[in-house]
C-alpha positions in Angstrom: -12.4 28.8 4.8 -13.4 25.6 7.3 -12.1 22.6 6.5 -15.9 21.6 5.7 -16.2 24.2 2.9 -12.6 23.1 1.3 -14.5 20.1 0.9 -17.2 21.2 -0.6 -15.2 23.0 -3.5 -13.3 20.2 -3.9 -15.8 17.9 -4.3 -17.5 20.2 -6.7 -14.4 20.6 -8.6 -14.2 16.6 -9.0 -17.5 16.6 -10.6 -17.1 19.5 -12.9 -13.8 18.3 -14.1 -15.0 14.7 -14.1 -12.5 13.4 -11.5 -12.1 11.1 -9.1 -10.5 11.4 -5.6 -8.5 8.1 -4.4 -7.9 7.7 -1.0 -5.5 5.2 0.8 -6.5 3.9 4.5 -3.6 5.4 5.8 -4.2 9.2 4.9 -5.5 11.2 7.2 -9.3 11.2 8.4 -10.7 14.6 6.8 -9.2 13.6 3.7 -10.7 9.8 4.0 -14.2 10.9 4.4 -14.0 13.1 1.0 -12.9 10.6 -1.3 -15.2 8.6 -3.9 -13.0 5.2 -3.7 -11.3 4.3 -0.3 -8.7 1.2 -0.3 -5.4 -0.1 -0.8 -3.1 1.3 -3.1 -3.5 -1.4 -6.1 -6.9 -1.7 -5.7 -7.4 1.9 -5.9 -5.4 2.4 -9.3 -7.3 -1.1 -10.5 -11.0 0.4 -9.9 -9.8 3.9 -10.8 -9.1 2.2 -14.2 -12.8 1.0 -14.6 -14.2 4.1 -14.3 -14.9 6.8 -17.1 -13.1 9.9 -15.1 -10.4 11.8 -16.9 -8.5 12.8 -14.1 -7.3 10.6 -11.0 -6.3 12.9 -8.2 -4.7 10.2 -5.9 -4.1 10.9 -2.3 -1.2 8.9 -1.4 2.5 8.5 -2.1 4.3 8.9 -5.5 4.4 4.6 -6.2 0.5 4.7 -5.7 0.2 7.4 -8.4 2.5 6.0 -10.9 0.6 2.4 -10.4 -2.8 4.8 -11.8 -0.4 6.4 -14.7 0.7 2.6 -15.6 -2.8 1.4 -15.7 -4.3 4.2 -16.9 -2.2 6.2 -19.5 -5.2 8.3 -20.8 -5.9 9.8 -17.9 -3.9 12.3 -15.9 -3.1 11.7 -12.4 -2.3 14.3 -10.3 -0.4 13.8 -6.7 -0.8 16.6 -4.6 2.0 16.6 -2.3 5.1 15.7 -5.1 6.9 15.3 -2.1 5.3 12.2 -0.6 7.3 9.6 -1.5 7.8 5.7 0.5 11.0 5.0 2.0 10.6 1.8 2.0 10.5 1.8 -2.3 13.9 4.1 -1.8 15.8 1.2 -0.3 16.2 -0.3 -4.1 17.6 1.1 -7.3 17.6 -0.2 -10.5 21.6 -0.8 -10.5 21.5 -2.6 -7.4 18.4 -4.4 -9.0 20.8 -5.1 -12.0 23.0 -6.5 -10.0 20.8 -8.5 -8.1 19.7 -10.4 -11.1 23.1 -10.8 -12.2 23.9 -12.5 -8.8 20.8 -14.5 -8.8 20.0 -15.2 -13.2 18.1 -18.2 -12.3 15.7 -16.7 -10.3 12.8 -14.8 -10.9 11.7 -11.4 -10.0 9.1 -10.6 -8.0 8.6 -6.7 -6.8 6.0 -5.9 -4.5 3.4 -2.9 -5.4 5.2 -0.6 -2.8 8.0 -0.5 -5.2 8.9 2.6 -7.9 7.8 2.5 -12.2 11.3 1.8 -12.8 11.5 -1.4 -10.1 8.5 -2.6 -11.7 9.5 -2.3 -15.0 12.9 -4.4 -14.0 10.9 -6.8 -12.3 9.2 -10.6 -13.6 6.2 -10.0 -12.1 4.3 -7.9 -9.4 3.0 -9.1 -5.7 0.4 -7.3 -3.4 0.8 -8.6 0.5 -2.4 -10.1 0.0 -1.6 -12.2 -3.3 2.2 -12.4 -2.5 2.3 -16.6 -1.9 -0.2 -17.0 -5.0 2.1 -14.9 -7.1 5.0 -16.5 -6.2 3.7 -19.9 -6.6 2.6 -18.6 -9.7 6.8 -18.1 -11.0 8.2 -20.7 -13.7 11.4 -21.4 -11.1 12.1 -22.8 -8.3 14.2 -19.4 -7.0 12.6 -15.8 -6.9 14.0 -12.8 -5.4 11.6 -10.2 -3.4 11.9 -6.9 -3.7 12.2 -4.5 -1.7 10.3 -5.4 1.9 12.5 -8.2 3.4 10.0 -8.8 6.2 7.2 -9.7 3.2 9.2 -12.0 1.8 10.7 -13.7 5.1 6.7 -14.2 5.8 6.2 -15.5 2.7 9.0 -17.6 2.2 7.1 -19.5 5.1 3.9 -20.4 2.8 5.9 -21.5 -0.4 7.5 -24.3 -1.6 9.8 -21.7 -4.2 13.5 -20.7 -2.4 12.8 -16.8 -1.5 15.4 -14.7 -1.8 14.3 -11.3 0.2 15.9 -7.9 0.0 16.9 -5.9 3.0 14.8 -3.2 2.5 12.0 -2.6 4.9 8.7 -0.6 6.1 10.0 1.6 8.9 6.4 2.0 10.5 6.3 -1.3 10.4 9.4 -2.8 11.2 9.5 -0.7 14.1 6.7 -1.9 15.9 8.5 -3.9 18.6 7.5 -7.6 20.2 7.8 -6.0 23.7 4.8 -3.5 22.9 2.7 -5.9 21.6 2.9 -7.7 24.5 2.1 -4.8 26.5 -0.8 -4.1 24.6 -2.1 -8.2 25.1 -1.3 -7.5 29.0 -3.6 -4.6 29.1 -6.4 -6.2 27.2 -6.4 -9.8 27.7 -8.2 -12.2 25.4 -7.7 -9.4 22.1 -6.8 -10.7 19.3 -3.4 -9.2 17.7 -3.9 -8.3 14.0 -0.8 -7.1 12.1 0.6 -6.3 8.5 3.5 -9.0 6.8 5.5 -5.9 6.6 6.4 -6.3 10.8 9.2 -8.2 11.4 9.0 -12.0 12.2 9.3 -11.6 15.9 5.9 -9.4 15.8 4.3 -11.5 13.0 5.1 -14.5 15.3 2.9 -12.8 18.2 -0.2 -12.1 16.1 -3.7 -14.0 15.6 -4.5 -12.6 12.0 -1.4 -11.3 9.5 -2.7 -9.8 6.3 -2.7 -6.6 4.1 -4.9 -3.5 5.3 -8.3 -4.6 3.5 -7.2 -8.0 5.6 -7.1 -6.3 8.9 -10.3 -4.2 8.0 -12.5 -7.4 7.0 -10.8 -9.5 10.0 -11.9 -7.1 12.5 -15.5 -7.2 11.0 -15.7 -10.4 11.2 -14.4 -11.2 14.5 -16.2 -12.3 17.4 -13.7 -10.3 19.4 -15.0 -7.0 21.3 -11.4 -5.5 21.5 -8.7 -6.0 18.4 -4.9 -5.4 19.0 -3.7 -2.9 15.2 -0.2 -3.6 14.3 -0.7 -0.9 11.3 -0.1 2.3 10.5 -2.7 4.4 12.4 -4.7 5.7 9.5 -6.6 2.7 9.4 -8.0 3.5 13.1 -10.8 5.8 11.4 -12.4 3.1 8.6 -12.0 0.2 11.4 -14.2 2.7 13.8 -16.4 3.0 11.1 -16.9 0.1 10.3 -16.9 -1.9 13.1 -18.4 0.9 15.9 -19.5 -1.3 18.7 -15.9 -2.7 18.9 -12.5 -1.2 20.6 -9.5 -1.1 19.1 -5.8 -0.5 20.2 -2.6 0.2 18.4 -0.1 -1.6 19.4 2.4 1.5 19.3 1.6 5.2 19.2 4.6 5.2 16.7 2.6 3.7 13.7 2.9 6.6 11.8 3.9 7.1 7.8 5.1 10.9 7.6 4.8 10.4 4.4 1.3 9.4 3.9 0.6 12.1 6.2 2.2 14.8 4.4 -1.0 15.6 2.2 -3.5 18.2 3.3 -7.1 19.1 1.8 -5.6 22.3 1.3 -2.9 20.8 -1.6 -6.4 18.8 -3.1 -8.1 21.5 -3.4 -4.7 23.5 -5.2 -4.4 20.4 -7.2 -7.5 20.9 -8.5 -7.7 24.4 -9.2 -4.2 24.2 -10.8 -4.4 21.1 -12.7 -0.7 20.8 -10.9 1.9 18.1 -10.0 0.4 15.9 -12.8 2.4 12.5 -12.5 3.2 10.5 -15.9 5.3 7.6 -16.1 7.3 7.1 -19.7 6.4 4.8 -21.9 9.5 3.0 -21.9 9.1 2.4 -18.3 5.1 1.7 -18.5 5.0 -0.7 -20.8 7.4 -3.4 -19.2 5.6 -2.6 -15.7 2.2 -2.5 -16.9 3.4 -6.6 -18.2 4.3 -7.1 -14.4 1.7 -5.8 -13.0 -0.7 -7.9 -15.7 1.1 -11.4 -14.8 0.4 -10.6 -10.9 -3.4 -9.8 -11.9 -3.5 -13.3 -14.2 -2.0 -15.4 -11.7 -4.5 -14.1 -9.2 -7.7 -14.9 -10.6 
């Protein structure tokens, strides 16, 4: 069977079983162009809670499909590929996050989305890298502690008047993109604006023209003026800013921007999903409830 006609079942599959497909930017292309609601990973579990489907079949890592189960508890989410996880959520635990608080008890918690159930659940309150400053500002000290991207909070640390305390965990796609092949990259196409995720390390972030989340980079390089746009983000996002933005050029900054992870899924483990009803993720309710109140404070202080 083509990868056209896998497709074609699955999407029919969706419908009869009254199912949505997520998709985050950063999965691959064939499995972009299926989905019915393309985006970020919060905003995907946010609008996949507005709608009336029963089942969420989320293409992304195991984070982005607890964040559905936590906002969505009546419906059943399915992952795919169990095995896609986010390295950069690894890098905490809830002892050392224990720990941490009882190093810190004056300051506040603030855990980004790319974080586990149980982080969340630990946690004061939740940040995007979009809303991170606002929900920050938004704490009731003057000392919060990030977790678990270091490089987020170092960048926004810079925007806030609140002492930021950042973990040392850290985006490996990201953090890997080196200052020396940006620079390349703006010696080869001169004049380019460099746009970059807050998960790069300050050395990078320091280089670029436009730092924001991946619906930043998207609507900065519609917007733009620029004919050529330098992508310091994982390369999945290459096939929505062609899209999008067809008349333009744009260059990654490194052929390493690559998430294994979020590259693990296939249309062939959709489509098994689907027929199987299998690898149905379902956070407990001791663990929901106090990160569905985290993820709530981050939504109130960003209105």
């Amino acid at each position: 069977m083509s990868i056209v006609e896998k497709q074609k079942q699955i999407r029919k599959l969706l419908d009869d079983n009254n199912a949505i497909l997520l998709a985050h930017y950063y999965q691959p292309s064939e499995i972009q162009d299926m989905a019915d609601i393309l985006g970020d990973s919060l905003a995907l579990s946010m609008e996949a809670a507005e709608t009336a489907a029963d089942i969420i079949v989320f293409a992304g890592v195991r984070f982005m499909a607890e964040s559905a189960s936590i906002l969505s508890p009546e419906k059943t989410v399915l992952l795919p590929c169990p095995d896609a996880g986010c390295p950069l959520a690894d890098t905490i635990t809830v002892e050392e996050l224990k720990q941490a608080k009882a190093d810190h008890p004056d300051a506040r918690v603030v855990a980004y989305v790319n974080s586990s159930a149980e982080i969340k659940a630990h946690s004061d309150i939740c940040c995007t890298s979009a809303n991170a400053v606002r929900t920050v500002d938004s704490t009731d000290t003057d000392t919060v502690l990030m977790v678990p991207d270091g490089n987020l909070a170092r960048y926004t640390a810079r925007f806030t008047g609140k002492k930021v305390i950042p973990w040392k965990g850290f985006c490996y796609v990201h953090n890997n993109l080196e200052p020396e092949e940006v620079r390349k990259a703006q010696v080869a196409h001169p004049g380019a604006p460099v746009a970059v995720h807050p998960e790069c390390r300050p050395e990078v972030i320091a280089m670029a023209d436009y730092v924001g989340s991946t619906g930043g980079i998207l609507k900065f390089a519609r917007e733009t003026d620029a004919q050529e746009v330098i992508i310091g983000t994982e390369q999945g996002i290459m096939h929505q800013l062609k899209k999008e933005s067809p008349g333009k050029t744009f260059i990654l900054a490194s052929d390493h921007l690559i998430c294994r992870d979020m590259k693990r899924m296939t249309v062939d483990d959709i489509l098994s999903a689907l027929l199987e009803m299998k690898h149905v993720v379902r956070v407990p309710e001791k663990i929901r409830e106090p990160a569905r109140r985290a993820l709530s404070r981050m939504l109130r202080a960003s209105r």
